[in-house]
C-alpha positions as CSV (number, residue, x, y, z in Angstrom):
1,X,14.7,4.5,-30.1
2,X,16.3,8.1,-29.7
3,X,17.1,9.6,-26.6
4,X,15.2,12.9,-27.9
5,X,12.0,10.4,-29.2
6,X,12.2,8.6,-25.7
7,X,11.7,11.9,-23.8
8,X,8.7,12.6,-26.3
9,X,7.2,8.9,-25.6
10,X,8.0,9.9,-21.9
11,X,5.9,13.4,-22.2
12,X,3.3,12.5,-24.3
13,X,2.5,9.1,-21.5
14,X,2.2,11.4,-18.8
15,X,0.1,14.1,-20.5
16,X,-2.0,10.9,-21.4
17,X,-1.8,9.7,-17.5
18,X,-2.8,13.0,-16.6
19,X,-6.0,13.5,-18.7
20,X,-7.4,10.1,-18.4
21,X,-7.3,10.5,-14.4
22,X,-8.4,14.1,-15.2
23,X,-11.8,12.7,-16.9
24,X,-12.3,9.8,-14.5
25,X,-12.4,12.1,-11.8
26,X,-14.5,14.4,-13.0
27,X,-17.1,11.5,-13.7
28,X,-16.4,9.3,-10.5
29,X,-18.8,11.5,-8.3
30,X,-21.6,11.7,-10.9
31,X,-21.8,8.5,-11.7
32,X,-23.4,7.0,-8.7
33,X,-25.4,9.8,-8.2
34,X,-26.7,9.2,-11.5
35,X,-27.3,5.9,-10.0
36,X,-29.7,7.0,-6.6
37,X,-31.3,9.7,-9.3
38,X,-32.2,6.3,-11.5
39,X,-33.5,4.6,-8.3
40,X,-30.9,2.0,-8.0
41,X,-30.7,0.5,-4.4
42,X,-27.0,0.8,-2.3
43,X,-26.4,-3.5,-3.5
44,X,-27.4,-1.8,-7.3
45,X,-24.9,0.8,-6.6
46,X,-22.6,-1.8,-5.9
47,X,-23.1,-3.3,-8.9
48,X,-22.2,-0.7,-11.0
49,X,-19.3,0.6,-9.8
50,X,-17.7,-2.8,-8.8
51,X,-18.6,-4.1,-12.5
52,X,-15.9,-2.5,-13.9
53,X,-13.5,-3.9,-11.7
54,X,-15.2,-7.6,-12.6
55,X,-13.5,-6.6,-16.3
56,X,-10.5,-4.9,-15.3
57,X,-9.5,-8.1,-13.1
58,X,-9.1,-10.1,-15.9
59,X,-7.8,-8.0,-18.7
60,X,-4.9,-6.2,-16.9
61,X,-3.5,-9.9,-16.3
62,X,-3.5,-10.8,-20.4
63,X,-3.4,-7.1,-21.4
64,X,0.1,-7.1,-20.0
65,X,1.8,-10.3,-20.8
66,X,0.4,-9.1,-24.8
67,X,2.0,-6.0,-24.3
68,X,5.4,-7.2,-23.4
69,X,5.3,-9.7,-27.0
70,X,3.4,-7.3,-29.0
71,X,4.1,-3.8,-27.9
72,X,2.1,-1.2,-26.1
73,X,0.9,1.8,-28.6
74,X,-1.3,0.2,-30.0
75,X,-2.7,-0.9,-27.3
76,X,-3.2,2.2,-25.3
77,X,-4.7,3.3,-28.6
78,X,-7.1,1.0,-28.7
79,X,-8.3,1.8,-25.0
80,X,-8.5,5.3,-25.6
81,X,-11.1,4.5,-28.3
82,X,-13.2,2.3,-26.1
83,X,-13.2,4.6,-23.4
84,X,-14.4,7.7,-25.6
85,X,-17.4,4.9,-26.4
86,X,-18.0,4.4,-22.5
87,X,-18.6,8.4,-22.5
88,X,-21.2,8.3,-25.4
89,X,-22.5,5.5,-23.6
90,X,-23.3,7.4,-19.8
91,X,-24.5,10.4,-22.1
92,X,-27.3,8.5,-23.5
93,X,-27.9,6.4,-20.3
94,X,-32.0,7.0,-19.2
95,X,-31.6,4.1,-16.3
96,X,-29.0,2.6,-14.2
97,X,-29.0,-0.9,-16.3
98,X,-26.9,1.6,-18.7
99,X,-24.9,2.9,-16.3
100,X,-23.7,-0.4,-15.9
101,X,-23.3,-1.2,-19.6
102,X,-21.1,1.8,-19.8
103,X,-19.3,1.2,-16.6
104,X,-18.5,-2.5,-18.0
105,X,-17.1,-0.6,-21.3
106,X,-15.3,1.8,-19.2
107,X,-13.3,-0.7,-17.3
108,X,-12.3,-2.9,-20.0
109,X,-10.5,0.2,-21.7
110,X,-8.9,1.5,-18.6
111,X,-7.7,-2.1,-18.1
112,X,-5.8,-2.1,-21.7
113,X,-4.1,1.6,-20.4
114,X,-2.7,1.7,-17.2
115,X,-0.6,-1.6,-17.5
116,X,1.0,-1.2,-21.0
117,X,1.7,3.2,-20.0
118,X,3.1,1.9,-17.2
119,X,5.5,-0.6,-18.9
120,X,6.1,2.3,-21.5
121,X,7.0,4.9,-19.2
122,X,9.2,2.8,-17.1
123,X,11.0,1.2,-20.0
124,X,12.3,4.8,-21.5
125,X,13.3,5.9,-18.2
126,X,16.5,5.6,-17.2
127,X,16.2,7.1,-13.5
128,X,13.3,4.7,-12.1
129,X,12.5,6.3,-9.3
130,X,11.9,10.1,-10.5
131,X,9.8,8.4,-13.5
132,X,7.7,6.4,-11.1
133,X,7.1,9.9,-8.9
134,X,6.6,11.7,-11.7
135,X,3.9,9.0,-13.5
136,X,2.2,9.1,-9.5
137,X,2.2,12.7,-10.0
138,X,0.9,13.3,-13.6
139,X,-2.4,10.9,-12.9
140,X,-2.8,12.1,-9.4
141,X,-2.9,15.4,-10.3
142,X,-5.4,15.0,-13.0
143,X,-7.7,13.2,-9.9
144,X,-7.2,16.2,-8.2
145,X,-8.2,19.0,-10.6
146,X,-10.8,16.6,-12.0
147,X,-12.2,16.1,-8.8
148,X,-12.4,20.2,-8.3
149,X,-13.8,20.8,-11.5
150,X,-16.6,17.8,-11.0
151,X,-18.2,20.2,-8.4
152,X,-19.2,22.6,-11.7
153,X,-21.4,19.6,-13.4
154,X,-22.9,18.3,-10.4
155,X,-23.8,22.1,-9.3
156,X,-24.0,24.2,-12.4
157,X,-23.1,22.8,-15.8
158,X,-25.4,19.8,-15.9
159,X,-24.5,15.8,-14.7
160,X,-24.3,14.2,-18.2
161,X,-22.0,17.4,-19.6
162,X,-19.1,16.0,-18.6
163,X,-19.9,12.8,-20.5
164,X,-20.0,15.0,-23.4
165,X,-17.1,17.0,-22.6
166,X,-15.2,13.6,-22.0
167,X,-15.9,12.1,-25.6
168,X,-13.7,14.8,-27.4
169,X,-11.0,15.3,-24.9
170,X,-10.7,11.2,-25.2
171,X,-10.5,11.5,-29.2
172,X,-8.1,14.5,-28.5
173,X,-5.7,12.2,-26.6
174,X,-6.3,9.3,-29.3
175,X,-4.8,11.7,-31.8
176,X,-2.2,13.6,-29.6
177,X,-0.6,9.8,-28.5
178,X,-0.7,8.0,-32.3
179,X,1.4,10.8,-33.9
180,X,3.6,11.5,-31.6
181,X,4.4,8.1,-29.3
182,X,6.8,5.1,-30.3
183,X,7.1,1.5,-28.6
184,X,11.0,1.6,-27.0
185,X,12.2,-1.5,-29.0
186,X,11.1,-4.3,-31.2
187,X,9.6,-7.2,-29.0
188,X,10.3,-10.4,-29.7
189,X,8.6,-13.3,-28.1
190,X,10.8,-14.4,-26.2
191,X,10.4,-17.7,-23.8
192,X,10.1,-14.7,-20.8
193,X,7.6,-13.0,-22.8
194,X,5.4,-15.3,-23.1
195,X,5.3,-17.0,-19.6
196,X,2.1,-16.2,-18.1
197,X,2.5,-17.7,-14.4
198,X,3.0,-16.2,-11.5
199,X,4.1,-16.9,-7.8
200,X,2.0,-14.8,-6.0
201,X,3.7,-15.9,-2.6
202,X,6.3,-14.9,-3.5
203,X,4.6,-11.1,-4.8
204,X,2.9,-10.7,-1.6
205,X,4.9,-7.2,-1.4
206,X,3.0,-6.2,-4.5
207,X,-0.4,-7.4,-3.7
208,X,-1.0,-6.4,-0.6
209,X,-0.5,-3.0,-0.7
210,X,-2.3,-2.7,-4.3
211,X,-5.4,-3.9,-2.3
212,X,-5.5,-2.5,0.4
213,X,-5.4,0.9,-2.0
214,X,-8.1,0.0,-3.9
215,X,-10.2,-1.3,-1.4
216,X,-9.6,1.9,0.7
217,X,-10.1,4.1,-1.7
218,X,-13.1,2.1,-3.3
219,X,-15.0,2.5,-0.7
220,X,-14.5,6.1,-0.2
221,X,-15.5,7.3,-3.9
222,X,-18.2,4.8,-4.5
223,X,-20.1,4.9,-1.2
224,X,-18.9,8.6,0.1
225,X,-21.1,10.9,-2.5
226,X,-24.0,8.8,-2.0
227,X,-23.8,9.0,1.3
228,X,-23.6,12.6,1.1
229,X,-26.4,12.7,-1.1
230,X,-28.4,10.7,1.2
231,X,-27.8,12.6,4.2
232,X,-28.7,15.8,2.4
233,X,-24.9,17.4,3.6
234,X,-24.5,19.0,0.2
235,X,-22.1,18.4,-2.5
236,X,-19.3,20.5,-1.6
237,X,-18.1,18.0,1.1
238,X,-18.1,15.5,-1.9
239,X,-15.9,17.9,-3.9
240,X,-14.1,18.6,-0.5
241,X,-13.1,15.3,0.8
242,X,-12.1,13.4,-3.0
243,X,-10.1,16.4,-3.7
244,X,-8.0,16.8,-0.6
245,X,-7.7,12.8,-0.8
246,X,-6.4,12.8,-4.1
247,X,-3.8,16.5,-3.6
248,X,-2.6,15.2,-0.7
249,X,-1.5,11.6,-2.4
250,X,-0.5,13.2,-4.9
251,X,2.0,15.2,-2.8
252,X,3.1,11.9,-1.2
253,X,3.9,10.7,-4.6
254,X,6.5,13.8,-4.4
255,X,7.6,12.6,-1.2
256,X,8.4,9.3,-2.1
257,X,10.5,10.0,-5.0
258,X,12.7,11.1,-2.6
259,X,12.5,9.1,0.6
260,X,11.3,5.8,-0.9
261,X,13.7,3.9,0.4
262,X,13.1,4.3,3.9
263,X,9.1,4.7,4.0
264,X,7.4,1.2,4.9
265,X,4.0,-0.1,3.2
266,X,2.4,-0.4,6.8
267,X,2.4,2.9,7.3
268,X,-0.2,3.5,4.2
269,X,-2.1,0.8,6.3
270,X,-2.0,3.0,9.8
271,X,-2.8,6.4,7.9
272,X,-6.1,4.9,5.8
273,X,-7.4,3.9,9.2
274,X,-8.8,7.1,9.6
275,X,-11.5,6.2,7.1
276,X,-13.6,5.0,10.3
277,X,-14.1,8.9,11.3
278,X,-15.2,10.1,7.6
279,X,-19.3,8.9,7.7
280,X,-19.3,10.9,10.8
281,X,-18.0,14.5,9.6
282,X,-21.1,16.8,8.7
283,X,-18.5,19.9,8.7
284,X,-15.5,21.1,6.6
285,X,-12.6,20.5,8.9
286,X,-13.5,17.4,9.9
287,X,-13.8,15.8,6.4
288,X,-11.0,18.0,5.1
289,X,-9.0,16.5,7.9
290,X,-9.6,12.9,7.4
291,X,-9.7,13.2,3.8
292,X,-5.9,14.5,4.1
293,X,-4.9,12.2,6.5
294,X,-6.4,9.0,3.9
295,X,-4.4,10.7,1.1
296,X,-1.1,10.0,2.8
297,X,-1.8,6.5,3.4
298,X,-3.0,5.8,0.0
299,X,0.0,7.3,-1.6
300,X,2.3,5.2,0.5
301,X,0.3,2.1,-0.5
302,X,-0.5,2.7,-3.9
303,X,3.5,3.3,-4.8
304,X,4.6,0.5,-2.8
305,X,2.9,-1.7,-5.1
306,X,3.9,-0.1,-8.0
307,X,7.5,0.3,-7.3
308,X,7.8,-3.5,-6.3
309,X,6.0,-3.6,-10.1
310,X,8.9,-2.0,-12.3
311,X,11.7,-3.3,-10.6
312,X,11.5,-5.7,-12.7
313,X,13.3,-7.0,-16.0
314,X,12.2,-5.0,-18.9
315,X,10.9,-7.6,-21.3
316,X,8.6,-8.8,-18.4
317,X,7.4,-5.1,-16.9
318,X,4.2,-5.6,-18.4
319,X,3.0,-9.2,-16.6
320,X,4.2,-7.4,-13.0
321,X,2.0,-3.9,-13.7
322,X,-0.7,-6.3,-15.1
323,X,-0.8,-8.3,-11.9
324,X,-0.5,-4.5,-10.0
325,X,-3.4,-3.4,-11.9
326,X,-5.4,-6.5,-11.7
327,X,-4.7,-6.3,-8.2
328,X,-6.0,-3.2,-7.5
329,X,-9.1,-3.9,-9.7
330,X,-9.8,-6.9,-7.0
331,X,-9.4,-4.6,-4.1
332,X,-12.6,-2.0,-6.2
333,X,-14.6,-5.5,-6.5
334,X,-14.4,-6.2,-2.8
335,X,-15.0,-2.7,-1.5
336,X,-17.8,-2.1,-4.4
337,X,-19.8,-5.6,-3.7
338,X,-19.3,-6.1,0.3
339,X,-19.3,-2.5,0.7
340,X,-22.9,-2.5,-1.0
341,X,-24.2,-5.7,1.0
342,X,-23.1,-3.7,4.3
343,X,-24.5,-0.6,3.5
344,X,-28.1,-1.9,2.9
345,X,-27.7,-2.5,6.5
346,X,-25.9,0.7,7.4
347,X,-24.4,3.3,5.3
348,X,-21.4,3.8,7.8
349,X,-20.9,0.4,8.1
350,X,-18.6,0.3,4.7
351,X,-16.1,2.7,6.0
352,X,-15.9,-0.1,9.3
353,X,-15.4,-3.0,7.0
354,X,-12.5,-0.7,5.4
355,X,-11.0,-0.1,8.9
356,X,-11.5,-3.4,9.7
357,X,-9.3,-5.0,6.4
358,X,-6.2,-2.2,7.2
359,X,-6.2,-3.8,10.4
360,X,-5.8,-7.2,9.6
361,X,-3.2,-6.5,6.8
362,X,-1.0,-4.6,9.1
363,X,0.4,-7.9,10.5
364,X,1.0,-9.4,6.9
């Protein structure tokens, strides 16, 4: 491949990473307020939300591996047309058993992208670092805008709009990636292609901070809104907290692709144990606060993991960001499942359990 058609496949991943996150955001807060609206108890929410993971687990470990022997365009083409089905899906949805059909459809398509754009991005880069803070940045900054603009549907544009609104900004993409992406080189399958095991002892530097972001950050966007909604607080602290979460990781991503080098993973961990103070804010500053300071620690975590992904050889980049991804999609299943256990009990008691996991992986 070209240096000029790299560059393009480079531009064209990002704008992809970008509007993806864009479109989950804007649909993450909905969702389970969709949910309550349907009547689904806090272990139904649960459900829901953490049943995507249950698929994303899986697939991100194969997904990978098959996109290291067969290439990755097609691929994220294919999960781009899955995911505009997940939107039709929550448009229709009249109960929160279809919620959970389309949540299950969502993340098996997000779990064929992420992985292989990854791989793709990282393998027509030749300065690792700035393409890693710049990927961070392109889908964290699509969180953030998406999570400004979701305030519109819950408050004036209607909930199931944005499922709408998703469909054709999906088919968009579809058709904005297949003319004008390209795999960077002829795979081959290779003995190292095709070797699907994995030492996770001696990965522990990528799994443990994947987790902990997903689990952190699991807990805040599937329990948070509902809380809110419960509490009758109002949905601008929704819009509040998720967006200053996501700008101010975003900004870390920045930050990193500078200082990477001399920031440590256990500083994420430290940071995200503010998450204990956010059920208690019933004001701006406090949850705007928090909200920042959970943004820093989730940046940190989220590109330890991923850096420790790509610096890997680039025939087997996909099997590492698979395992990143699948990692991250166990950390959602935890938060989502014991998260909704501990909230039939207490609906601050998620954001405890949260504290409570930072803690103990601090001394790993």
């Amino acid at each position: 491949m070209s240096k000029s058609r790299k560059q393009t496949t480079q531009i064209v991943s990002y704008t992809v990473s970008f509007l993806i996150s864009l479109l989950v955001a804007i649909t993450t807060p909905i969702i389970p307020i969709l949910a309550i609206n349907f009547n689904a108890s806090q272990i139904e929410l649960g459900l829901i939300i953490g049943s995507a993971s249950l698929i994303y687990v899986p697939t991100t470990l194969f997904v990978g591996n098959f996109s290291d022997i067969f290439g990755r365009k097609h691929i994220i083409e294919l999960s781009l047309i899955l995911y505009s089905m997940a939107s039709l899906v929550y448009y229709f949805s009249i109960s929160w058993h279809i919620l959970l059909l389309g949540k299950l459809l969502e993340g098996f398509s997000l779990a064929m992208l992420w992985s292989p754009i990854e791989a793709l991005i990282s393998n027509t880069s030749e300065d690792q670092t700035k393409a890693n803070s710049i990927f961070g940045i392109s889908w964290s900054s699509g969180s953030v805008l998406g999570s400004f603009i979701s305030w519109f549907f819950l408050d004036f544009l209607g909930k199931k709009t944005a499922f709408m609104i998703n469909f054709f900004v999906i088919v968009l993409c579809l058709l904005f990636f297949f003319v004008f992406s390209e795999d960077e080189f002829r795979f081959e399958k290779t003995p190292q292609a095709i070797n699907f095991k994995l030492n996770l002892t001696e990965e522990i530097n990528l799994i443990v901070p994947s987790f902990m972001y997903s689990f952190t950050q699991g807990i805040v966007t599937s329990f948070y809104p509902a809380l809110v909604d419960l509490l009758a607080l109002g949905n601008k602290l929704i819009i509040v907290s998720l967006t200053l979460m996501m700008l101010t990781r975003t900004f870390t991503f920045y930050l990193l692709g500078k200082l990477s080098k001399t920031i440590n993973k256990k500083i994420g961990s430290v940071l995200c144990l503010s998450i204990i103070l956010l059920p208690f804010g019933k004001n701006f500053l406090h949850v705007a606060v928090v909200s920042s300071i959970l943004g820093f620690g989730l940046g940190i975590l989220y590109y330890s993991g991923l850096r420790e992904a790509l610096n890997k050889d680039s025939l087997s980049k996909g099997k590492f960001t698979g395992l990143f991804e699948s990692t991250i999609g166990v950390g959602y299943i935890i938060s989502s499942f014991i998260g909704g256990v501990v909230a039939e009990i207490n609906i601050s008691y998620p954001y405890f359990l949260s504290f409570l996991v930072n803690v103990i992986t601090m001394i790993i």
